[in-house]
C-alpha positions in Angstrom: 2.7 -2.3 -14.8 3.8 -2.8 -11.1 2.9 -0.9 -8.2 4.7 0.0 -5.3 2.2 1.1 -2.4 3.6 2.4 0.6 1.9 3.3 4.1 4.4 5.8 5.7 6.1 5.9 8.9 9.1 4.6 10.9 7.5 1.9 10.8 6.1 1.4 6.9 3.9 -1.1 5.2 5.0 -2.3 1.8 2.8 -4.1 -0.8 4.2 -4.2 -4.5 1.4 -5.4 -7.1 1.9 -7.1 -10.5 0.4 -5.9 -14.0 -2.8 -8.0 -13.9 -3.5 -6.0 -10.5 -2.9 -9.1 -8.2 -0.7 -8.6 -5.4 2.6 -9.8 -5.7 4.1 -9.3 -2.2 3.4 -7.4 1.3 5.3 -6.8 4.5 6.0 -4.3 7.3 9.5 -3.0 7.9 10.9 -0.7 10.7 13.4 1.7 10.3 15.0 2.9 13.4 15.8 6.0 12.1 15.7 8.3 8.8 19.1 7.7 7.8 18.2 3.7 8.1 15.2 4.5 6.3 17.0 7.0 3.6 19.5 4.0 2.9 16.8 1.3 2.8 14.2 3.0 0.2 16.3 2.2 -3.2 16.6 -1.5 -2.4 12.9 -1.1 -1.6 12.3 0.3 -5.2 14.7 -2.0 -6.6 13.2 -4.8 -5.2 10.8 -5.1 -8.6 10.8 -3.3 -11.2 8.1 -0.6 -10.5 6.4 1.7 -13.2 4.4 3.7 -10.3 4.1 4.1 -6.6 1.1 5.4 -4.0 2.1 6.7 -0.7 -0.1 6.9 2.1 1.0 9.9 4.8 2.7 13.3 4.8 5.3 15.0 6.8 8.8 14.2 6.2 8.8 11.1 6.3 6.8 11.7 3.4 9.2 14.1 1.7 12.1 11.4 1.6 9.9 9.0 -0.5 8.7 11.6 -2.7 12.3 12.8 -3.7 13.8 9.1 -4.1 10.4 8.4 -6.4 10.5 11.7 -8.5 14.3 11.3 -8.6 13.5 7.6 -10.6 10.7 9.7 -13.0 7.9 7.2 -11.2 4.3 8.8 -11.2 3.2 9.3 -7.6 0.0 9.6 -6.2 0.5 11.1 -2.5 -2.8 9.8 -0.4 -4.9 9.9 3.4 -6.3 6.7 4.8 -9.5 8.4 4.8 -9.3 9.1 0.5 -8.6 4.8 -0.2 -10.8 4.0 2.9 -14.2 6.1 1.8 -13.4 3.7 -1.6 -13.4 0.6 -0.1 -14.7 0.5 3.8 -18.4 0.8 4.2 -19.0 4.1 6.5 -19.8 1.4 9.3 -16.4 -0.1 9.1 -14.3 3.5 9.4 -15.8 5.2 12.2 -12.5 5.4 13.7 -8.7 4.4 13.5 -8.9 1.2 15.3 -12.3 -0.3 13.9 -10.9 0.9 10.4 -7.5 -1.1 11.0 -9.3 -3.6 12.0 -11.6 -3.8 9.1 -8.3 -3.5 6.8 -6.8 -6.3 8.3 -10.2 -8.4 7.5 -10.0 -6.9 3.6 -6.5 -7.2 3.3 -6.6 -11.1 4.0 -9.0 -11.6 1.2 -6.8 -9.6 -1.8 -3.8 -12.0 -0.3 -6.4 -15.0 -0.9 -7.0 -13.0 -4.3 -3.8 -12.7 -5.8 -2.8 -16.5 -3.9 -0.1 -15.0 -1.7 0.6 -16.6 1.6 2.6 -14.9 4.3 5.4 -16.1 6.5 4.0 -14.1 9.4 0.8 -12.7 10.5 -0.6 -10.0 8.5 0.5 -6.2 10.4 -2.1 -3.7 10.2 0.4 -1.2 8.0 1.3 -4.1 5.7 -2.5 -4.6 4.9 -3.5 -0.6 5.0 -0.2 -0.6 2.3 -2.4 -3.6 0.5 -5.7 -1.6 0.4 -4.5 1.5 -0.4 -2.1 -0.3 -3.1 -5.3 -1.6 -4.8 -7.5 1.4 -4.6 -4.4 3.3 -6.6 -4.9 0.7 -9.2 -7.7 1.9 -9.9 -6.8 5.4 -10.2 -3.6 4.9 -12.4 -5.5 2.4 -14.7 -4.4 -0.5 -13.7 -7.6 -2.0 -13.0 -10.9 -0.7 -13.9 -13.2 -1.7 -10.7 -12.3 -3.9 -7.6 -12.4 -7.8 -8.1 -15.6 -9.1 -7.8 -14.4 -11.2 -4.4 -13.2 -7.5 -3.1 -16.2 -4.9 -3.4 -18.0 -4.2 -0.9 -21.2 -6.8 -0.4 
């Protein structure tokens, strides 16, 4: 089963994860402008063969995801950073947007150690928010029962 996670914008973080629940790949793209966007997302799902997809954000940027996914028969789960972050950030670690980010970055880096991905460029804060909430969808489509030992919280 893969997993497409996606954390919405203009600027979007990607992270795609593999049956076994490892992360496969990760990055941050930026789309100058919906009809960039519109044209990029069915490379984006194309990219690996994908049995289900979690996006992270609303509005309509939200809207153009959710039609190209439903339009491929994917299941969807449409999330908030708070829903994955109550999961897997201590309360300490998410008192607000920039200490979460921040704490998300920190996480992020150890599923990449994880799943023994290494990146060509520093980690983005909306790649590894894409990563975390990518892994706490696992998890609720089944993918994984519980976080990796070397992921829960201490």
């Amino acid at each position: 089963m893969c997993l497409l996670a996606v954390d919405l914008g203009m600027k979007a973080g990607l992270a795609w994860f593999g049956e076994d629940g490892r992360l496969l790949r990760c990055r941050t793209v930026h789309f100058p402008n919906r009809t960039v966007l519109k044209k990029a997302m069915p490379a984006i799902l194309d990219e690996l063969p994908l049995d289900c997809a979690v996006i992270e954000g609303g509005g309509p940027v939200a809207a153009l995801w959710k039609k190209e996914i439903v339009k491929r028969d994917l299941p969807l789960i449409q999330t908030c950073a708070e829903a994955w972050r109550e999961d897997i950030l201590w309360l300490r670690e998410r008192r607000n947007g920039p200490q979460a980010k921040e704490h998300a970055l920190q996480l992020a880096m150890k599923v990449l150690r994880w799943s023994n991905v290494t990146l060509a460029s520093p980690l983005a804060d909306d790649a590894a928010e894409a990563v975390l909430c990518g892994l706490w969808a696992e998890r609720k489509f089944g993918i994984i029962e519980e976080f990796p030992n070397e992921l829960r919280k201490p």
